[in-house]
Predicted model as a PDB file, atoms N, CA, C, CB and O in Angstrom, pLDDT in the B-factor column:
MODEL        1                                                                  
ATOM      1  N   UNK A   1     110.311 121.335 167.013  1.00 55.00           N  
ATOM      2  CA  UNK A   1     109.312 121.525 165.978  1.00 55.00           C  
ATOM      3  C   UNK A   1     107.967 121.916 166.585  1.00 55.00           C  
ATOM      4  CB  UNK A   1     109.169 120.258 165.140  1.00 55.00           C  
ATOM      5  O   UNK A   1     107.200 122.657 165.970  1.00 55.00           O  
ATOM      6  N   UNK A   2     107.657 121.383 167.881  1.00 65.00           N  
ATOM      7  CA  UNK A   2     106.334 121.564 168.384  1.00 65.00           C  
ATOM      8  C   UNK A   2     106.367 123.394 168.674  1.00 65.00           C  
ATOM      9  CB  UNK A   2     106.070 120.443 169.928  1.00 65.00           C  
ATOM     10  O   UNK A   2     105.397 124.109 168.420  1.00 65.00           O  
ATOM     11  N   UNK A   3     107.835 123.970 169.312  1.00 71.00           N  
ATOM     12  CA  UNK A   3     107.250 124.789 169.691  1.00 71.00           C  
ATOM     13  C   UNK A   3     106.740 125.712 168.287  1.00 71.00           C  
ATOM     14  CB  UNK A   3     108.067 125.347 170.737  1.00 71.00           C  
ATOM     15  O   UNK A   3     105.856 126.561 168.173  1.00 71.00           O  
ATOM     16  N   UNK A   4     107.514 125.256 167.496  1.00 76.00           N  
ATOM     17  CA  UNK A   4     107.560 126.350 166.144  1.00 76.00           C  
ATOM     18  C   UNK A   4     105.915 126.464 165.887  1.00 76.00           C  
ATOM     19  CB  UNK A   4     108.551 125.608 164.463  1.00 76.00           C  
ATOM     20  O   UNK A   4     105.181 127.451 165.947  1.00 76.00           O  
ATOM     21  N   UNK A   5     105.610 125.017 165.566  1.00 75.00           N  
ATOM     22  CA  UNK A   5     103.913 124.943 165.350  1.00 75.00           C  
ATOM     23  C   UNK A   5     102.981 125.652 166.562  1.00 75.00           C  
ATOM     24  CB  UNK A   5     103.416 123.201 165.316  1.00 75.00           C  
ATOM     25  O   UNK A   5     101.932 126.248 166.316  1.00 75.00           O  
ATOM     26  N   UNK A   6     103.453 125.513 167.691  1.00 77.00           N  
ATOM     27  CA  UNK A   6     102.562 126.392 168.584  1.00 77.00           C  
ATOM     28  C   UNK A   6     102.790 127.957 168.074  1.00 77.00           C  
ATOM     29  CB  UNK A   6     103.008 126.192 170.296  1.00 77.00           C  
ATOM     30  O   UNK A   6     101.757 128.516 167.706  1.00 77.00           O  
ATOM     31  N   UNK A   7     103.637 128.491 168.027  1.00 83.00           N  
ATOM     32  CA  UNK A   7     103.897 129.844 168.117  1.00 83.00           C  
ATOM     33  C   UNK A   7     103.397 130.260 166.243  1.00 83.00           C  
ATOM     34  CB  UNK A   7     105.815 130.129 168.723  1.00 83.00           C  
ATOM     35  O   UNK A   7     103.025 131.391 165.932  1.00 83.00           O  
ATOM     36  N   UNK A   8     103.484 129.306 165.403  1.00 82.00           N  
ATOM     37  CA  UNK A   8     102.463 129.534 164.438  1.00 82.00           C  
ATOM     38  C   UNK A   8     101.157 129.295 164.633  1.00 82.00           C  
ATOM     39  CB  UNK A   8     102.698 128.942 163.470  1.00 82.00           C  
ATOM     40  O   UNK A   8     100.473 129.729 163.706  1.00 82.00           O  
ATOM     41  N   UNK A   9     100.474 128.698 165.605  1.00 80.00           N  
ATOM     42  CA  UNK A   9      99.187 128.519 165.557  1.00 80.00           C  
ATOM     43  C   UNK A   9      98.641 129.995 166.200  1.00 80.00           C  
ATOM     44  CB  UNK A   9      98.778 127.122 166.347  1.00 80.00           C  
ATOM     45  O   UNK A   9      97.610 130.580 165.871  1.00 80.00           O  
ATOM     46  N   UNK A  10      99.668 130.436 167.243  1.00 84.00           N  
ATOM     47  CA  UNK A  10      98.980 131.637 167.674  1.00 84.00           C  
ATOM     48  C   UNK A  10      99.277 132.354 166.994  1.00 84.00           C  
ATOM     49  CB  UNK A  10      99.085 132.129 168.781  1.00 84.00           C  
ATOM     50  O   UNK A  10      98.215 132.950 166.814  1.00 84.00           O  
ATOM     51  N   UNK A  11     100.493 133.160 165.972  1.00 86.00           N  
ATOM     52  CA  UNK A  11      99.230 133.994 165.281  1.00 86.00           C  
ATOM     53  C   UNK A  11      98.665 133.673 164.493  1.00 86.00           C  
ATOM     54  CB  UNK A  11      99.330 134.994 164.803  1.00 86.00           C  
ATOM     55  O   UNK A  11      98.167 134.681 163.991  1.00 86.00           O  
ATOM     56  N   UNK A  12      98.152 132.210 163.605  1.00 82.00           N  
ATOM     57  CA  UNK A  12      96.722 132.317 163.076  1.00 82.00           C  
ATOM     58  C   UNK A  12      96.064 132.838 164.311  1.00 82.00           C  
ATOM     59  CB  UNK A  12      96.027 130.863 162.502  1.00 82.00           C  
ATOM     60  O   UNK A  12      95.692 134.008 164.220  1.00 82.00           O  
ATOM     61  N   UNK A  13      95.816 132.171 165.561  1.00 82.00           N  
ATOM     62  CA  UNK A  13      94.714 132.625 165.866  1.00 82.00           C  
ATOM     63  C   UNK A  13      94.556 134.097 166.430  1.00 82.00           C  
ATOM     64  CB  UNK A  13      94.286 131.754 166.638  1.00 82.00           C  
ATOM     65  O   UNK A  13      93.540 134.357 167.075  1.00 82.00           O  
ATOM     66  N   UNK A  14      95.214 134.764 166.282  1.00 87.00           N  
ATOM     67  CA  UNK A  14      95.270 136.535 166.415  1.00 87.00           C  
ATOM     68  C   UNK A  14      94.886 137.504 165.392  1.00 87.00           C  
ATOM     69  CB  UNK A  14      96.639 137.013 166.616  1.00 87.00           C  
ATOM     70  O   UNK A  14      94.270 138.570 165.383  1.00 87.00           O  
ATOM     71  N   UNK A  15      95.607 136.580 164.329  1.00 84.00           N  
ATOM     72  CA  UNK A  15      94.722 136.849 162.821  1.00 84.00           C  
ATOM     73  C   UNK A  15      93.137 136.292 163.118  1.00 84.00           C  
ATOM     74  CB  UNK A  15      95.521 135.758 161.268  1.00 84.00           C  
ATOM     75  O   UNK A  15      92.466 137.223 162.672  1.00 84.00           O  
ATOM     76  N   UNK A  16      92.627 135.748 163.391  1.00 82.00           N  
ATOM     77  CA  UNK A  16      91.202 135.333 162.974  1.00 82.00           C  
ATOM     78  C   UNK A  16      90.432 136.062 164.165  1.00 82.00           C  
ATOM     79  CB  UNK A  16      90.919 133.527 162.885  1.00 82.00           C  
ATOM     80  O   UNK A  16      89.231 136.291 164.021  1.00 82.00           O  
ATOM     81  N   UNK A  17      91.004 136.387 165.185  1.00 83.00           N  
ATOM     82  CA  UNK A  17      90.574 137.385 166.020  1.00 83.00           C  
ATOM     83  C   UNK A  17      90.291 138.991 165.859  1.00 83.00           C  
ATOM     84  CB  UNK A  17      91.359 137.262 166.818  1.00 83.00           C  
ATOM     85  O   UNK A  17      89.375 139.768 166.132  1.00 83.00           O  
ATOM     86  N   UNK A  18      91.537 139.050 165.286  1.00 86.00           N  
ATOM     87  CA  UNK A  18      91.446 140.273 164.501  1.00 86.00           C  
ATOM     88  C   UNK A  18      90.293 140.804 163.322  1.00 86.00           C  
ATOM     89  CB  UNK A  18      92.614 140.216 163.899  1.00 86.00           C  
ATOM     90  O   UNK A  18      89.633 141.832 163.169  1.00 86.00           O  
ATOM     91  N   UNK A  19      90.438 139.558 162.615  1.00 82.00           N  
ATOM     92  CA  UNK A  19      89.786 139.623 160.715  1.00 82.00           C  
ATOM     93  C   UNK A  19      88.163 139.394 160.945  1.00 82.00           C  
ATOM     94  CB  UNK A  19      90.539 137.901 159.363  1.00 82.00           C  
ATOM     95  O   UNK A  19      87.286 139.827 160.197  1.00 82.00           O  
ATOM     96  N   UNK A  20      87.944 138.554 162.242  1.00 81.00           N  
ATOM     97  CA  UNK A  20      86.381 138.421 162.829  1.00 81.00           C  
ATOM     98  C   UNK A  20      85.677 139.877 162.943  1.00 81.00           C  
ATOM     99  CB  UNK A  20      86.382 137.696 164.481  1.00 81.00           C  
ATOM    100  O   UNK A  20      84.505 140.105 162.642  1.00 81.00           O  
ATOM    101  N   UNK A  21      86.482 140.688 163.367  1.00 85.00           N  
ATOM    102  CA  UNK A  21      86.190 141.922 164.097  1.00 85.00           C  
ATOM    103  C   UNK A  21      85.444 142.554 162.592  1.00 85.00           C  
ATOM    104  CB  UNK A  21      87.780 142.856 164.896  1.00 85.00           C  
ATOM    105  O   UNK A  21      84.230 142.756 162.572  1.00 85.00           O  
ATOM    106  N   UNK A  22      86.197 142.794 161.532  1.00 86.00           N  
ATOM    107  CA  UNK A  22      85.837 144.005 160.715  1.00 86.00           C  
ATOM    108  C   UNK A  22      85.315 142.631 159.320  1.00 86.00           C  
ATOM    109  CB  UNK A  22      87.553 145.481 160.350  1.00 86.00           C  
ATOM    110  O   UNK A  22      85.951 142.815 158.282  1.00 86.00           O  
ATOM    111  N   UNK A  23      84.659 141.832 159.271  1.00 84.00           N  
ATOM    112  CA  UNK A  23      83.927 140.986 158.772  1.00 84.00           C  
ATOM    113  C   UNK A  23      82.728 140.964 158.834  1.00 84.00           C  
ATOM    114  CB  UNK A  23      84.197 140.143 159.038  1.00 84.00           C  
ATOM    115  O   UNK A  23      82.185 141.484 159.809  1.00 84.00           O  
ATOM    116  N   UNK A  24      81.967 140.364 157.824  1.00 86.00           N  
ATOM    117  CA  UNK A  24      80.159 140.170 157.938  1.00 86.00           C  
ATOM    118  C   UNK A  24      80.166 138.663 159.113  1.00 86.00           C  
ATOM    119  CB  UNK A  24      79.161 139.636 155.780  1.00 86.00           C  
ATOM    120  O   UNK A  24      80.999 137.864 159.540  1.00 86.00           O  
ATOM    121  N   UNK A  25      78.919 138.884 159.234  1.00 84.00           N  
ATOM    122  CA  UNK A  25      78.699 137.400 160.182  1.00 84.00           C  
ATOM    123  C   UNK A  25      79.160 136.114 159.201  1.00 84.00           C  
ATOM    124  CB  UNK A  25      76.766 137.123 160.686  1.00 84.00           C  
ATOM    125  O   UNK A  25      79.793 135.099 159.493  1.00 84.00           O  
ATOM    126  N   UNK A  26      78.547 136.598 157.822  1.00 84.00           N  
ATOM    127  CA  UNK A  26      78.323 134.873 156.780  1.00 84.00           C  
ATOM    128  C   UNK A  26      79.764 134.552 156.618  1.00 84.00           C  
ATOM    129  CB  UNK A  26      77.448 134.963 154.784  1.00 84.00           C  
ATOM    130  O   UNK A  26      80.369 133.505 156.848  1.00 84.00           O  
ATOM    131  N   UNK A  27      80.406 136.355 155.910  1.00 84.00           N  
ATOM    132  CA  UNK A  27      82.221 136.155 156.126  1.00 84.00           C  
ATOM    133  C   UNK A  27      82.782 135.117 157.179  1.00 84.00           C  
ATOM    134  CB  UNK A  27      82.941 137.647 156.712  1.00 84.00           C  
ATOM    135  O   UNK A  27      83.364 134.069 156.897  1.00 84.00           O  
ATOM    136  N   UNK A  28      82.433 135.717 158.753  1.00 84.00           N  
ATOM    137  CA  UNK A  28      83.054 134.778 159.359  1.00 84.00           C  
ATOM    138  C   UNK A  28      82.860 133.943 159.484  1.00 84.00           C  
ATOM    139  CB  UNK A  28      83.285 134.810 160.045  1.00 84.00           C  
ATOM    140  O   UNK A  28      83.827 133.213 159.700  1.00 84.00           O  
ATOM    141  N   UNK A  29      81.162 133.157 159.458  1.00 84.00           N  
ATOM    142  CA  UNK A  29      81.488 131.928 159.603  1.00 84.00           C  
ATOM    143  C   UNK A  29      81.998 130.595 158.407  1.00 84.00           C  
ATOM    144  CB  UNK A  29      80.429 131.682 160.219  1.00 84.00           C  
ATOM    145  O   UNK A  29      81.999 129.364 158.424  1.00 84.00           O  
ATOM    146  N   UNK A  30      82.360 131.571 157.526  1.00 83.00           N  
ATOM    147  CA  UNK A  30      82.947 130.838 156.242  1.00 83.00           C  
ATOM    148  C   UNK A  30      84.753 130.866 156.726  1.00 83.00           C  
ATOM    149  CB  UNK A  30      82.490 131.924 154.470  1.00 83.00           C  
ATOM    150  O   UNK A  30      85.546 129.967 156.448  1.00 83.00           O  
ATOM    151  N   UNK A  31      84.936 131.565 157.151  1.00 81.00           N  
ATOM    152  CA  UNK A  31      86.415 131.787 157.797  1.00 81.00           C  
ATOM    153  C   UNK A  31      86.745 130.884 158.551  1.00 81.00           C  
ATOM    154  CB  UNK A  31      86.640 132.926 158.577  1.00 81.00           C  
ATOM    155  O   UNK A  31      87.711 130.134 158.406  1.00 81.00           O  
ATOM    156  N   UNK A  32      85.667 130.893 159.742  1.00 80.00           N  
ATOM    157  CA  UNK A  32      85.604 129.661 160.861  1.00 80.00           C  
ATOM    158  C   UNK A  32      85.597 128.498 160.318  1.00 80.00           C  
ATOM    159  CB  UNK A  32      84.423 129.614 161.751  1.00 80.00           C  
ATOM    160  O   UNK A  32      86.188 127.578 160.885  1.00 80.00           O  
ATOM    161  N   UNK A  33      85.109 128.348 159.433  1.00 82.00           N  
ATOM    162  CA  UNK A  33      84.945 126.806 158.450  1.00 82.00           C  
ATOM    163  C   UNK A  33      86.418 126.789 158.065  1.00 82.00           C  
ATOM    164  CB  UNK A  33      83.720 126.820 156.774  1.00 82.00           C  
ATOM    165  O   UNK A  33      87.105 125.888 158.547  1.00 82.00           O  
ATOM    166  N   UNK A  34      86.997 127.697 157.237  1.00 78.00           N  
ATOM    167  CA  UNK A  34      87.864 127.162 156.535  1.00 78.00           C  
ATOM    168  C   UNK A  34      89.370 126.966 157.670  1.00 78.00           C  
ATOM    169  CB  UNK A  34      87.975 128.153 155.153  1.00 78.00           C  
ATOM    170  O   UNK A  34      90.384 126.372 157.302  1.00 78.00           O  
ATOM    171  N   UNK A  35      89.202 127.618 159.085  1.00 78.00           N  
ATOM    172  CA  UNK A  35      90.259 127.672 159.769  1.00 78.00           C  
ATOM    173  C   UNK A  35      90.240 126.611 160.451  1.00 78.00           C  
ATOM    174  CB  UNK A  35      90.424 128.705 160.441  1.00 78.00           C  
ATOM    175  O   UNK A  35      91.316 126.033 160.604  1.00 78.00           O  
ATOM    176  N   UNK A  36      89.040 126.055 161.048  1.00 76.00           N  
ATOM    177  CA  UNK A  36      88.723 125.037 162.174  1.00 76.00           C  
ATOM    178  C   UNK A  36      89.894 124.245 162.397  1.00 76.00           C  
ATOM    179  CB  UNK A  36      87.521 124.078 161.852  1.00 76.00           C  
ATOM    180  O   UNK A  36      90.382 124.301 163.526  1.00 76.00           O  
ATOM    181  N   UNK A  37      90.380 123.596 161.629  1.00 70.00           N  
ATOM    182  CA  UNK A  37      91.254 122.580 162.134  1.00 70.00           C  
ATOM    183  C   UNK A  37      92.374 123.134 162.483  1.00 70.00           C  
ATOM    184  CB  UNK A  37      91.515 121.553 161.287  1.00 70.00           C  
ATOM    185  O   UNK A  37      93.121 122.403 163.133  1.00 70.00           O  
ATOM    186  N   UNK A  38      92.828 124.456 162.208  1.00 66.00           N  
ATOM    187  CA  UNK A  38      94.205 125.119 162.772  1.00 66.00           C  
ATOM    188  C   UNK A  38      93.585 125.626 164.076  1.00 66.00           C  
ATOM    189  CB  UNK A  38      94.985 126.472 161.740  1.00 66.00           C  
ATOM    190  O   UNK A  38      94.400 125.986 164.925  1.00 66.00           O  
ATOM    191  N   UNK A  39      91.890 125.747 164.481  1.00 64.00           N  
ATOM    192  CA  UNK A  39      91.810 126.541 165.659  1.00 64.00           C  
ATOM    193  C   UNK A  39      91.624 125.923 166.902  1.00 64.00           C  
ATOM    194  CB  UNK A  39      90.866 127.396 165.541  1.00 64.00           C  
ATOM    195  O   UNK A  39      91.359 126.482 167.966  1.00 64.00           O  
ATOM    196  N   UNK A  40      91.902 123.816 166.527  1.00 65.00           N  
ATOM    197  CA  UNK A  40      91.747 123.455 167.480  1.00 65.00           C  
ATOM    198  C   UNK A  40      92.619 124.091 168.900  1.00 65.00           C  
ATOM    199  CB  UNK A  40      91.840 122.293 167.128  1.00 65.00           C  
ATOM    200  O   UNK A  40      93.551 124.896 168.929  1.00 65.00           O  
ATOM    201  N   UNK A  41      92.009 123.481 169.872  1.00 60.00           N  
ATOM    202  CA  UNK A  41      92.987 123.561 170.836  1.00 60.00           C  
ATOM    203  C   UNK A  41      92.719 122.455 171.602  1.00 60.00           C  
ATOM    204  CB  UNK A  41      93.031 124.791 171.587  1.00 60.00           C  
ATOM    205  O   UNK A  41      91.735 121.752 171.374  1.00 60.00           O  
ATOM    206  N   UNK A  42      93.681 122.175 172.703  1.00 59.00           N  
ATOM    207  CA  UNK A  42      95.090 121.775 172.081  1.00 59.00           C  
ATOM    208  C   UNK A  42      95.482 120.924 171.059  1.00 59.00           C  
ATOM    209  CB  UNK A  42      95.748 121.312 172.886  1.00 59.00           C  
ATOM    210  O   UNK A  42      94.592 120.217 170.589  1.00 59.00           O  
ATOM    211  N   UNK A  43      96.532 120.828 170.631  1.00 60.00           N  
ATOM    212  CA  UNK A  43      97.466 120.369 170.057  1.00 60.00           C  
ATOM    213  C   UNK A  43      97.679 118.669 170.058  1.00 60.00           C  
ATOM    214  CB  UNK A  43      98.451 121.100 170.599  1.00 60.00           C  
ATOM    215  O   UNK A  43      98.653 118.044 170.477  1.00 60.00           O  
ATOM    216  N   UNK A  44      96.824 118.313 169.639  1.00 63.00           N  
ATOM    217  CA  UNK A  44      97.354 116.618 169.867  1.00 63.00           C  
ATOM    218  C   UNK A  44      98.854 116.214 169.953  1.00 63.00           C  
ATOM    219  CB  UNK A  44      96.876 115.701 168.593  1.00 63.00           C  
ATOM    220  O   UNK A  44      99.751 116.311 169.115  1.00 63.00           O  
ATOM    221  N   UNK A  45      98.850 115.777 171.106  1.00 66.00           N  
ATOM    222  CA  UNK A  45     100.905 115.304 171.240  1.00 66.00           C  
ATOM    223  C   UNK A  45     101.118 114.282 170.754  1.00 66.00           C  
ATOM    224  CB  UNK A  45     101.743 114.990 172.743  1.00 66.00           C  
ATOM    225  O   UNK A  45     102.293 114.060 170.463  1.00 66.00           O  
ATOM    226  N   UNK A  46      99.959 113.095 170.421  1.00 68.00           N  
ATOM    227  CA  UNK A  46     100.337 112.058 170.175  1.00 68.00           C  
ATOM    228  C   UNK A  46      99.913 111.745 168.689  1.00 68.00           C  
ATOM    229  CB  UNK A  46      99.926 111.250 171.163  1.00 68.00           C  
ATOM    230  O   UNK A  46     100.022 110.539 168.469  1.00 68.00           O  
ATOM    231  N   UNK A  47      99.415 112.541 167.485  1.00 65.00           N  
ATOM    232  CA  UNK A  47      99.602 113.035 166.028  1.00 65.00           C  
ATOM    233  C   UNK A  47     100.430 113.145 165.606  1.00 65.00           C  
ATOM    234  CB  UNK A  47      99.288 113.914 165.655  1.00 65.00           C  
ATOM    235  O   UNK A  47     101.014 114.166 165.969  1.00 65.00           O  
ATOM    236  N   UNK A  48     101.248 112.192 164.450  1.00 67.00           N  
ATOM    237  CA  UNK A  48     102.398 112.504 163.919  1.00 67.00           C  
ATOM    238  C   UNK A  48     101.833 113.936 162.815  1.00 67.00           C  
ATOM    239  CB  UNK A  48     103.114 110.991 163.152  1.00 67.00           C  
ATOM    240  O   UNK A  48     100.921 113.867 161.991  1.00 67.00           O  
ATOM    241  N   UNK A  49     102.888 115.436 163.194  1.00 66.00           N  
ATOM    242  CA  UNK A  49     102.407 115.992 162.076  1.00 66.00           C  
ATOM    243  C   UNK A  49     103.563 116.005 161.159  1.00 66.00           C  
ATOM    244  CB  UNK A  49     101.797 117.312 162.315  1.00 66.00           C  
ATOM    245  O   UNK A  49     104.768 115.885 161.383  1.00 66.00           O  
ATOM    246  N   UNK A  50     102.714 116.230 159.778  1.00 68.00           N  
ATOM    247  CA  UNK A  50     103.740 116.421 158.650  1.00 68.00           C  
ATOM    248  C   UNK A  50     103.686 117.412 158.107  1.00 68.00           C  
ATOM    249  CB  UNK A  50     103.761 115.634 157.705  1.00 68.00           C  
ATOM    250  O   UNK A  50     102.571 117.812 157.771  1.00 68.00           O  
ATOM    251  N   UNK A  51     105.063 118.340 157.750  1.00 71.00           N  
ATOM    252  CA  UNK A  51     104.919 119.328 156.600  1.00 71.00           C  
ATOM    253  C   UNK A  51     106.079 119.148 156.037  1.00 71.00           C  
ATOM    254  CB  UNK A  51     104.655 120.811 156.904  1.00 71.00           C  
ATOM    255  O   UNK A  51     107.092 118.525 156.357  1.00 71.00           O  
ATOM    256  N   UNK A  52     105.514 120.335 154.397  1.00 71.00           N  
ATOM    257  CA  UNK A  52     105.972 119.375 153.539  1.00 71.00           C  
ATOM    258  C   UNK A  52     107.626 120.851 153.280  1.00 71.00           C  
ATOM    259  CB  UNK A  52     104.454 118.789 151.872  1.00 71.00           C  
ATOM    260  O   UNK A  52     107.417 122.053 153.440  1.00 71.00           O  
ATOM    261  N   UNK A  53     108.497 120.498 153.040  1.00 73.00           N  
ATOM    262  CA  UNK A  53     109.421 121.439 152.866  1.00 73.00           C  
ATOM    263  C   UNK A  53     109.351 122.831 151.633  1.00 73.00           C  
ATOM    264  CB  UNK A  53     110.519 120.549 152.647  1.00 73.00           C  
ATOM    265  O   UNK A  53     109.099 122.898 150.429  1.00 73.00           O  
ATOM    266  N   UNK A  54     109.646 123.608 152.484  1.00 78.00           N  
ATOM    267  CA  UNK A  54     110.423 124.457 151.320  1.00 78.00           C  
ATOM    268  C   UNK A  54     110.918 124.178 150.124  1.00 78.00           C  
ATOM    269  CB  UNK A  54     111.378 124.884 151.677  1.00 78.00           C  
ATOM    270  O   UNK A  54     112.082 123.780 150.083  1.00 78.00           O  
ATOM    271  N   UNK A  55     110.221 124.306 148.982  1.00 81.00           N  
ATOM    272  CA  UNK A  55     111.340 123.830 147.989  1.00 81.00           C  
ATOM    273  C   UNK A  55     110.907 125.070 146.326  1.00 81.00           C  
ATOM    274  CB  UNK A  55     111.031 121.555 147.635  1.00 81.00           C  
ATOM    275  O   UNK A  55     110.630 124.998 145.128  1.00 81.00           O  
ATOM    276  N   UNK A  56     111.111 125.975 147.333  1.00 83.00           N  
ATOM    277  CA  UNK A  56     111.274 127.248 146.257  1.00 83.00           C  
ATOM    278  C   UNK A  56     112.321 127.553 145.565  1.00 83.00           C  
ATOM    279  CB  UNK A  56     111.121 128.397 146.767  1.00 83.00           C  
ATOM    280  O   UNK A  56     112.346 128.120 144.473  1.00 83.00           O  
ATOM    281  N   UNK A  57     113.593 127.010 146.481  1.00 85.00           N  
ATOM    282  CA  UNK A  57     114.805 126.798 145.873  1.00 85.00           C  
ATOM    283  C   UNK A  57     115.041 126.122 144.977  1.00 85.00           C  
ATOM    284  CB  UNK A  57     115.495 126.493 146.461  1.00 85.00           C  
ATOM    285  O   UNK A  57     114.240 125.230 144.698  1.00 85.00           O  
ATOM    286  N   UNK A  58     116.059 126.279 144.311  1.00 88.00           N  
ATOM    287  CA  UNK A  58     116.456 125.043 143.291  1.00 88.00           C  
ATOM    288  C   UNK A  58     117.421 124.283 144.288  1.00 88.00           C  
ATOM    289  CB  UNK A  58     117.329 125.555 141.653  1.00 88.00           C  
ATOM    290  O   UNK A  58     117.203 123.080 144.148  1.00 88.00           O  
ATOM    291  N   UNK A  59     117.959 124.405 144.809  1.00 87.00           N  
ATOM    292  CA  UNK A  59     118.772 123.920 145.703  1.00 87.00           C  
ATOM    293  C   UNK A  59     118.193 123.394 146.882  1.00 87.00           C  
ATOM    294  CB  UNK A  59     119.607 124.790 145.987  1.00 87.00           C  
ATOM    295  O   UNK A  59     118.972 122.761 147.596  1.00 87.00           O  
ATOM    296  N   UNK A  60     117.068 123.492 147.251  1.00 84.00           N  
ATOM    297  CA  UNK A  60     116.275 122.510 147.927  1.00 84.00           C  
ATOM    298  C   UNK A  60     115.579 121.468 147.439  1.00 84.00           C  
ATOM    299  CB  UNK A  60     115.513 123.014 148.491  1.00 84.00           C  
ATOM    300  O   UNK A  60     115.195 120.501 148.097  1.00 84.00           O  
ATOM    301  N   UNK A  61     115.375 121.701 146.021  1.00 84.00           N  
ATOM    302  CA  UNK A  61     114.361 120.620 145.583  1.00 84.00           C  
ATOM    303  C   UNK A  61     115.792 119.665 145.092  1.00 84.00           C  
ATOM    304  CB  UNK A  61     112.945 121.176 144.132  1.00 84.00           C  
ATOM    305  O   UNK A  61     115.892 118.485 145.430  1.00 84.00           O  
ATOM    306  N   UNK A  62     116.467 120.112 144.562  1.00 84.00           N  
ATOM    307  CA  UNK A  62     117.140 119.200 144.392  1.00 84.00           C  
ATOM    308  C   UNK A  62     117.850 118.203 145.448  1.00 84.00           C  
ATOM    309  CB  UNK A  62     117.798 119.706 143.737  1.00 84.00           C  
ATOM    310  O   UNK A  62     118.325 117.092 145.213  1.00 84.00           O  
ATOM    311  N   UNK A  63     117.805 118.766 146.436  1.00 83.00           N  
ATOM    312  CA  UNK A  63     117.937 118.025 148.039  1.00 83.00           C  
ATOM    313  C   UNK A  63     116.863 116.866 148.071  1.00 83.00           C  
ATOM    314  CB  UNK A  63     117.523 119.235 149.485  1.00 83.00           C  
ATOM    315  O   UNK A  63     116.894 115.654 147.858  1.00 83.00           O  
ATOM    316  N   UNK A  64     115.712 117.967 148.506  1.00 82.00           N  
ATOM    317  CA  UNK A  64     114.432 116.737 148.589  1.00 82.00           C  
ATOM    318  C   UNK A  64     114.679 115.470 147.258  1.00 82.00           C  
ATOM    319  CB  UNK A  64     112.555 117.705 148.234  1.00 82.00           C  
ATOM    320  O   UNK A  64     114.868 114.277 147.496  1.00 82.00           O  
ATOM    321  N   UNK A  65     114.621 116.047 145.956  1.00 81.00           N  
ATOM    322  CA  UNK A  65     114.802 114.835 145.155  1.00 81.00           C  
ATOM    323  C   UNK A  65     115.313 113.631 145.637  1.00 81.00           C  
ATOM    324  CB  UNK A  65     115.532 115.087 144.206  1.00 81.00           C  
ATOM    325  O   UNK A  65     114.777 112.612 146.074  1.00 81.00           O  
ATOM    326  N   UNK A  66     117.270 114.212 145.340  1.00 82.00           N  
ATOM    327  CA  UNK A  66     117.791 113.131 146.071  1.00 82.00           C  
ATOM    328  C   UNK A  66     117.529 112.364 146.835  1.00 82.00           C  
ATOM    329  CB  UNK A  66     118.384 113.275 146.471  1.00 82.00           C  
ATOM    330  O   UNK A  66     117.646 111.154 146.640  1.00 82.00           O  
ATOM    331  N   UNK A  67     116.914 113.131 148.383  1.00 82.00           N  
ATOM    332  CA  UNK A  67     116.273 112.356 149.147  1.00 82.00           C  
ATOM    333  C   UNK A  67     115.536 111.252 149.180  1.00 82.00           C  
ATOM    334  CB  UNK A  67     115.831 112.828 149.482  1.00 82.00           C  
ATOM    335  O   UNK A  67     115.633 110.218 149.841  1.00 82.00           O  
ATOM    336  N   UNK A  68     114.545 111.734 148.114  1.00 79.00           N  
ATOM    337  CA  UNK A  68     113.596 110.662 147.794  1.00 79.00           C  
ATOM    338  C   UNK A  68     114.053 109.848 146.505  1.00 79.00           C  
ATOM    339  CB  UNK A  68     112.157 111.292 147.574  1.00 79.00           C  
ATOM    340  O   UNK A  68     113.300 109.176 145.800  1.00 79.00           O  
ATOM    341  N   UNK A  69     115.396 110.024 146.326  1.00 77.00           N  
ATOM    342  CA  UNK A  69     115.565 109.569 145.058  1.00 77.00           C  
ATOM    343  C   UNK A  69     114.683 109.312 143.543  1.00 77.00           C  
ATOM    344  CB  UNK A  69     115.927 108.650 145.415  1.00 77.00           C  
ATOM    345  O   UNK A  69     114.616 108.271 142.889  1.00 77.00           O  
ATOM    346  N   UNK A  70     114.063 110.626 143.268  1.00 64.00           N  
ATOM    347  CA  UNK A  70     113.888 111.010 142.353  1.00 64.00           C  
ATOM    348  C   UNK A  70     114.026 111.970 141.763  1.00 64.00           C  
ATOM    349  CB  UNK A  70     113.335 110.842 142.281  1.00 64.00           C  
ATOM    350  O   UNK A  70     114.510 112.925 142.371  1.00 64.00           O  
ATOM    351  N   UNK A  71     113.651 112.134 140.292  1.00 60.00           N  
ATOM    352  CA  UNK A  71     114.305 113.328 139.706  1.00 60.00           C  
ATOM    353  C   UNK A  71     113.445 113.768 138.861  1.00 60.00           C  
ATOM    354  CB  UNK A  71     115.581 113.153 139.063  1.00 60.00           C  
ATOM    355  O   UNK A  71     112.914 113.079 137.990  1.00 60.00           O  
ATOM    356  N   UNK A  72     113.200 115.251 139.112  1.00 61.00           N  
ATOM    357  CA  UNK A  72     112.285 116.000 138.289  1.00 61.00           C  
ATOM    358  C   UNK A  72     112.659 116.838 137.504  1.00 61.00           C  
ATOM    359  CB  UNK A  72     111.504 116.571 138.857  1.00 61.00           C  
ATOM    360  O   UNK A  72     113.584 117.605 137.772  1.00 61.00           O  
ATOM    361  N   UNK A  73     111.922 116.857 136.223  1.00 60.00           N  
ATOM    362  CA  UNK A  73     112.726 117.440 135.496  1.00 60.00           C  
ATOM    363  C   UNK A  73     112.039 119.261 135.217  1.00 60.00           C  
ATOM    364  CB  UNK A  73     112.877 116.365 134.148  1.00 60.00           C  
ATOM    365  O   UNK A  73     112.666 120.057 134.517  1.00 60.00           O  
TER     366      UNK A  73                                                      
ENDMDL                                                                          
END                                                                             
């Protein structure tokens, strides 16, 4: 899982490298605000992270439900 999250963090940060370039200053530093916490570096190892699943499916949510044993209607 870690590496997945590393190799998503870089390209956010290739995107914000990029999107800095052809931006106003105020743009970016409203960008920088809203990215900061994805632009830390490094990676805390000892942070449990959480994300939350896929559940675009019907067939996933109904997974997760179960899981959590509940049911949405």
């Amino acid at each position: 899982m870690s590496e997945y999250i590393d190799a998503n963090l870089t390209v956010i940060r290739k995107y914000l490298k990029k999107r800095k370039q052809c931006t106003s200053k105020l743009n970016n530093a409203s960008i920088m605000e809203e990215f900061k916490e994805w632009n830390k570096d490094p990676l805390p190892k000892t942070e449990s992270i959480w994300t939350l699943p896929d559940l675009t499916r019907n067939e996933r949510l109904k997974n997760f439900c179960r899981s959590i044993k509940k049911e949405i209607r």
